[in-house]
C-alpha positions in Angstrom: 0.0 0.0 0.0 1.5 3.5 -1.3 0.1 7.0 0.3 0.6 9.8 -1.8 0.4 13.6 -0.5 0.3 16.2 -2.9 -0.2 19.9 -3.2 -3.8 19.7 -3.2 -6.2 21.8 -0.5 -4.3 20.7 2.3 -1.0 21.5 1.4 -2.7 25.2 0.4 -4.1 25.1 3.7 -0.4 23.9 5.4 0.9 27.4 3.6 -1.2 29.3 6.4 0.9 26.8 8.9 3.7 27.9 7.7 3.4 31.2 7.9 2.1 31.4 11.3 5.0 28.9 12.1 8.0 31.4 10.8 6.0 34.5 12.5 6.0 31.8 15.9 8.4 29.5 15.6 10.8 31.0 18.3 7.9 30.6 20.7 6.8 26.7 19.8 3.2 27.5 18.2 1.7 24.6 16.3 -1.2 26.5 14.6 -3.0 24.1 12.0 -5.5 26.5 9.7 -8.4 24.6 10.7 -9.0 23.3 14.4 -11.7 21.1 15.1 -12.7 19.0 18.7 -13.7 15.6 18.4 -16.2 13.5 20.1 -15.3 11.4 22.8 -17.7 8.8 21.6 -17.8 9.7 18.0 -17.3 7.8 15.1 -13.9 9.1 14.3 -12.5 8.3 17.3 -14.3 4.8 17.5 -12.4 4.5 14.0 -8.8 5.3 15.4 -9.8 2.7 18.3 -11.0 0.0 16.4 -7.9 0.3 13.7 -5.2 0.7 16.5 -4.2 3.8 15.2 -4.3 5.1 18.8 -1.3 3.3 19.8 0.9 6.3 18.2 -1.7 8.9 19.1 -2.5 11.2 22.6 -5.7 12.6 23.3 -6.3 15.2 26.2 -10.2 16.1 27.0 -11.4 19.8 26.0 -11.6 21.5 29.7 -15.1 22.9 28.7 -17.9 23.7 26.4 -20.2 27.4 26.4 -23.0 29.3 24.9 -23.4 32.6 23.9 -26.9 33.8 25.2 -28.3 37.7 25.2 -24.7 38.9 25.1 -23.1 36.0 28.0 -21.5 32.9 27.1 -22.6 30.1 30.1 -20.9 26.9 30.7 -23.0 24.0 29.1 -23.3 22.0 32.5 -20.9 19.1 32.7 -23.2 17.1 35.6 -25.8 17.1 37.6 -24.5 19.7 40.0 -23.4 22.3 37.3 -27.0 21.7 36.1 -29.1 22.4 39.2 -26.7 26.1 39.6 -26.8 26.6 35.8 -28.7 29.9 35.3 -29.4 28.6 31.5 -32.8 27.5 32.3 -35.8 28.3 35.3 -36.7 25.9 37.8 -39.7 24.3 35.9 -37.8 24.6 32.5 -35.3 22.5 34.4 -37.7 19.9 35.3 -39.2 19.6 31.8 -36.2 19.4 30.6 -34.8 16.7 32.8 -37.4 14.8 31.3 -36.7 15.0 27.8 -33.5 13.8 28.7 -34.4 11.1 30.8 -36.6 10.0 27.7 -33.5 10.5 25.5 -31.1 9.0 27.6 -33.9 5.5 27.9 -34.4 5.5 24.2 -33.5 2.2 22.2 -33.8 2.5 18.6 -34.8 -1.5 19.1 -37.0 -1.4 21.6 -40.8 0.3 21.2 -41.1 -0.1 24.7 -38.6 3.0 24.9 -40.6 5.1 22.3 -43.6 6.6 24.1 -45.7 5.7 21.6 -43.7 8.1 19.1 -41.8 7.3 15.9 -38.8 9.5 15.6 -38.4 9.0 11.9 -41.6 10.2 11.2 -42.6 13.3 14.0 -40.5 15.9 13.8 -38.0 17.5 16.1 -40.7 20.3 17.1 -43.3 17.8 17.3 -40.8 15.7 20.1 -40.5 19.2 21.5 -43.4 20.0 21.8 -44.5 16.7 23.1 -42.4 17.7 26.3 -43.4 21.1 26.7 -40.0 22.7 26.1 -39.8 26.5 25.4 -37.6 28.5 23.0 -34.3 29.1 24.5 -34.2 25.3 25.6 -35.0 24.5 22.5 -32.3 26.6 21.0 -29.4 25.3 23.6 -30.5 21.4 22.9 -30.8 21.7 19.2 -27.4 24.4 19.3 -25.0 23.5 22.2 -26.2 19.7 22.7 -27.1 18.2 19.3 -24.4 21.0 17.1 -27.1 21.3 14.6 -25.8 24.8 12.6 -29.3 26.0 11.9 -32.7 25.6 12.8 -33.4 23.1 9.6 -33.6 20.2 12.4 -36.5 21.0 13.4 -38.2 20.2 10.6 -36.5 17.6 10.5 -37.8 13.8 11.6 -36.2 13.3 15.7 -34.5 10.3 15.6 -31.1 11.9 14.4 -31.3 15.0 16.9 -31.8 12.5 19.9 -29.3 10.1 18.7 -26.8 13.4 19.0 -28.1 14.2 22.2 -27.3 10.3 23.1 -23.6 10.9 21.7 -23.1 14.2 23.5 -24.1 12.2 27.1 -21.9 9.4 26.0 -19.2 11.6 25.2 -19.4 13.4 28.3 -19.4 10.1 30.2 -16.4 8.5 28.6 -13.5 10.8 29.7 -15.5 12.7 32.6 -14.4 15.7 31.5 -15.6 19.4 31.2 -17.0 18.8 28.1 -17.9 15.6 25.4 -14.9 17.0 23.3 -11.1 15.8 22.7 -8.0 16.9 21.0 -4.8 15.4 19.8 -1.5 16.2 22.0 0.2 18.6 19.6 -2.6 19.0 17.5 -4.2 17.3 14.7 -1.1 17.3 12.7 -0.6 14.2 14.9 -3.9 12.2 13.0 -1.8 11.3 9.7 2.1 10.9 11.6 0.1 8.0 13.6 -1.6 6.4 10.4 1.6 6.9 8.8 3.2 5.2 11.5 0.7 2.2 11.6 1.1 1.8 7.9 4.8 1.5 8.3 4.7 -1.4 10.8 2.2 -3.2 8.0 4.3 -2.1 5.4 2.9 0.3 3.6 4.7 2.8 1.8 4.4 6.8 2.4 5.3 9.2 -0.8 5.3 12.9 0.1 5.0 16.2 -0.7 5.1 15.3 -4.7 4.3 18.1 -7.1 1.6 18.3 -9.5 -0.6 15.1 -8.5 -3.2 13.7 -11.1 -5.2 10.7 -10.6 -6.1 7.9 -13.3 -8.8 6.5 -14.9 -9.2 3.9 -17.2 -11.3 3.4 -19.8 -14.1 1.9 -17.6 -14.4 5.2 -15.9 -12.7 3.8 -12.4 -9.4 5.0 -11.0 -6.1 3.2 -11.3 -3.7 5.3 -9.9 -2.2 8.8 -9.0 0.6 10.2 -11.1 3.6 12.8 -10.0 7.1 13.9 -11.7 6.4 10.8 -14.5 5.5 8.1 -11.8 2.4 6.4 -11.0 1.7 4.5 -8.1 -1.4 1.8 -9.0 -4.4 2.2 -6.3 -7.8 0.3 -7.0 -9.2 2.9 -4.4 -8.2 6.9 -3.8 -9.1 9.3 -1.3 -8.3 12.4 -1.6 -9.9 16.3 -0.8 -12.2 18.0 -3.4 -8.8 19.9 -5.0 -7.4 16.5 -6.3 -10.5 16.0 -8.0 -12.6 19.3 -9.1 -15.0 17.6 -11.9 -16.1 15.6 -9.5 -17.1 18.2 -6.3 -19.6 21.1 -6.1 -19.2 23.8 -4.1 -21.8 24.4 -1.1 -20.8 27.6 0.6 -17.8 29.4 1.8 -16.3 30.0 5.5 -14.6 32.6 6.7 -12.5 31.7 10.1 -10.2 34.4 12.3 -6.9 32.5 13.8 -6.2 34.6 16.8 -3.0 34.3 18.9 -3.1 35.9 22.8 -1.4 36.0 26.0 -4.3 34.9 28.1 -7.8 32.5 28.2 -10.6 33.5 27.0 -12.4 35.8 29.6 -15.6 34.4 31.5 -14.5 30.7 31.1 -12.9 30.4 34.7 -9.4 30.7 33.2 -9.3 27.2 31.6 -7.0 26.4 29.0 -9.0 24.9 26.3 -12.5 25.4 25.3 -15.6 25.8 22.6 -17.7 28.2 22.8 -21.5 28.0 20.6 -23.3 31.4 19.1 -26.4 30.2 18.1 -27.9 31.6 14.8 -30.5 33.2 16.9 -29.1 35.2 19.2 -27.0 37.1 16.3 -29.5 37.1 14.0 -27.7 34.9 11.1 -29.1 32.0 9.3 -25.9 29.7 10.9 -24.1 29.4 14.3 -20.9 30.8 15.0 -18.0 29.0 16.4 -14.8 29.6 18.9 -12.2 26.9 19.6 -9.3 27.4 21.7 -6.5 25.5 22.5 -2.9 26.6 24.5 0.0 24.6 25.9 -2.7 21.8 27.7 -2.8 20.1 24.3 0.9 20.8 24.0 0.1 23.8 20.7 1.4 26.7 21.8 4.1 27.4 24.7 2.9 27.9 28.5 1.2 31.4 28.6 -0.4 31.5 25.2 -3.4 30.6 23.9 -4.4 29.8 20.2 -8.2 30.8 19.5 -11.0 30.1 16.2 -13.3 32.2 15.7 -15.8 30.7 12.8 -18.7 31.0 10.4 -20.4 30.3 7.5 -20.1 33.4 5.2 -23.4 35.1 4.7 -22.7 38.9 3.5 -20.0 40.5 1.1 -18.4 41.3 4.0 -17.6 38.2 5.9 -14.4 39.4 8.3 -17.3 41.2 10.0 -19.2 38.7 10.2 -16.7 37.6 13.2 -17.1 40.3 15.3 -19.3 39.1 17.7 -17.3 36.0 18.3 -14.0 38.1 18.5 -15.7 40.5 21.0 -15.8 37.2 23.6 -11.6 36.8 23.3 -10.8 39.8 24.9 -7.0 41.8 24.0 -5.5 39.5 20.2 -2.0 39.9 19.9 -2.3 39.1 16.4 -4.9 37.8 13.9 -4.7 36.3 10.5 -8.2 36.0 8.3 -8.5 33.1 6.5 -11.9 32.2 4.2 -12.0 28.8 2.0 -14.9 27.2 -0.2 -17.0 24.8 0.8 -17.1 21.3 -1.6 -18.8 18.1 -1.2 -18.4 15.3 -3.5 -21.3 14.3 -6.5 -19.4 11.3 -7.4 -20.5 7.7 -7.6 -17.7 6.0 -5.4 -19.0 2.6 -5.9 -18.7 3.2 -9.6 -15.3 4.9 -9.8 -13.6 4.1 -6.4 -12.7 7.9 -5.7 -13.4 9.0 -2.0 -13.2 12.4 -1.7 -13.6 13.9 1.6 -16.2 17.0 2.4 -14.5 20.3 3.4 -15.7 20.4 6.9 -17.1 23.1 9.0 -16.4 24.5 11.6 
């Protein structure tokens, strides 16, 4: 087995690396241009489990998760004592929604006993809602902060798959009793391909990298047989590969604009921890899509002791989308320096079944 890395998307995106590497490099920041938590209990990491890749990998829990509500972020509770203080909801709206969750938490896609009489993959999200009496702001925070739907499509939407990411975001929680359902790679997600790399090596697979000017192969069937560089071709009967390898083959979906921020301190109003996501609902800043904020510091071993690394993103909805980030910069508090970066949005129309090309989504946030 051969991987080949070109100088498709991700090597663009590595540029922005670089450069914040030779502006930092004296002070140890590993900046990647996109930084995305995973879920504890999430496929992906169920994936790097289940294929050992976790031998050559570290993971640290994400200290906590917020919302941004009427102007505040809060701390999405983290247990049952954080939920009783948690200011996010009333007293009754607590107790309704302590038994949405109980119902969510009992539910077995398996067993009708669970159901309540309802079929998820027919009422809608609103219609489950309803069912428990739950108002608009704890609607927002489940659908928002709990189930990470972007916009407020999901309600429409049949239940089953916003309880089955409420289900996740408990199991999450549960598995590394964290602050929040969320981990990150030690030194950043740079480390993902080094430890598949590393597991290839030991079964002998074969790592080509940076080569120039990639194309992939078809034959005359229509199905891929290879990627060519510099007059070499190294045979695959399967390729994956990002939407720039292959552009005939993606459409675009959108574009995101994202603000990589470097400071000297935690964000204010999150108890001074050192890593953290924060959630702007499209509601409360009147946009059709949620806003983002990631940051990371010296915990996950990114950035040296005393700075912090932070990700402030959206989906681009104006002409003029660096402003767009303005309420989600307002929560950092004093940038030492900040670098704009805004990318497409592509997700594959291919057949893969047909052609045997798996090209990867452009993810977001």
């Amino acid at each position: 087995m051969a991987e080949v890395q070109g100088s498709g998307k991700a090597s663009c995106v590595s540029g922005v690396q670089q450069g914040l590497q030779c502006r930092h490099g004296s002070q140890g920041i590993n900046a990647r241009s996109k930084l995305q938590f995973m879920m504890a209990n999430g496929a992906l990491v169920r994936v790097l489990v289940h294929t050992d890749v976790t031998k050559y990998l570290l993971f640290k829990a994400v200290d906590g998760s917020f919302v941004y509500k009427q102007g505040k972020i809060y701390k999405v509770p983290s247990n049952d004592v954080e939920a009783v203080k948690s200011t996010l909801m009333g007293l009754f709206e607590k107790r309704r929604a302590r038994n949405f969750f109980i119902f969510v938490q009992s539910y077995d896609e398996e067993d009708s006993r669970t159901h309540e009489g309802m079929d998820l993959r027919t009422i809608s999200t609103k219609e489950l809602f309803s069912k428990y009496g739950l108002d608009d702001n704890t609607i927002d925070f489940v659908g928002h902060s709990l189930a990470l739907h972007r916009d407020d499509r999901f309600l429409l939407e049949p239940a089953l798959d916003t309880v089955k990411r409420v289900k996740l975001y408990a199991e999450s929680m549960a598995r590394f009793q964290g602050g929040s359902p969320y981990i990150y790679p030690l030194y950043g997600l740079g480390e993902l391909p080094q430890a598949f790399a590393r597991l290839s090596a030991v079964h002998g697979g074969t790592y080509m990298l940076g080569k120039p000017d990639c194309k992939v192969e078809f034959d005359e069937m229509g199905q891929v047989r290879g990627v060519t560089s510099e007059g070499e071709t190294a045979r695959a009967k399967k390729v994956v590969c990002d939407p720039s390898y292959l552009p005939n083959k993606v459409r675009r979906v959108g574009k995101v604009v994202r603000a990589i921020c470097f400071m000297s301190h935690p964000i204010p109003n999150t108890d001074d921890i050192d890593s953290v996501q924060i959630i702007l609902p499209q509601k409360q800043l009147g946009r059709r899509s949620d806003m983002y904020v990631f940051c990371c510091s010296h915990s996950h071993n990114v950035a040296p002791r005393g700075k912090y690394i932070a990700f402030v993103s959206a989906e681009v909805e104006t002409d003029a989308p660096e402003a767009e980030l303005e309420p989600g910069l307002a929560l950092l508090g004093l940038i030492d320096e900040r670098i704009i970066d805004i990318y497409d949005m592509y997700e594959p129309v291919n057949e893969s079944s047909l052609d045997n090309c798996f090209i990867s989504k452009v993810f977001f946030p």
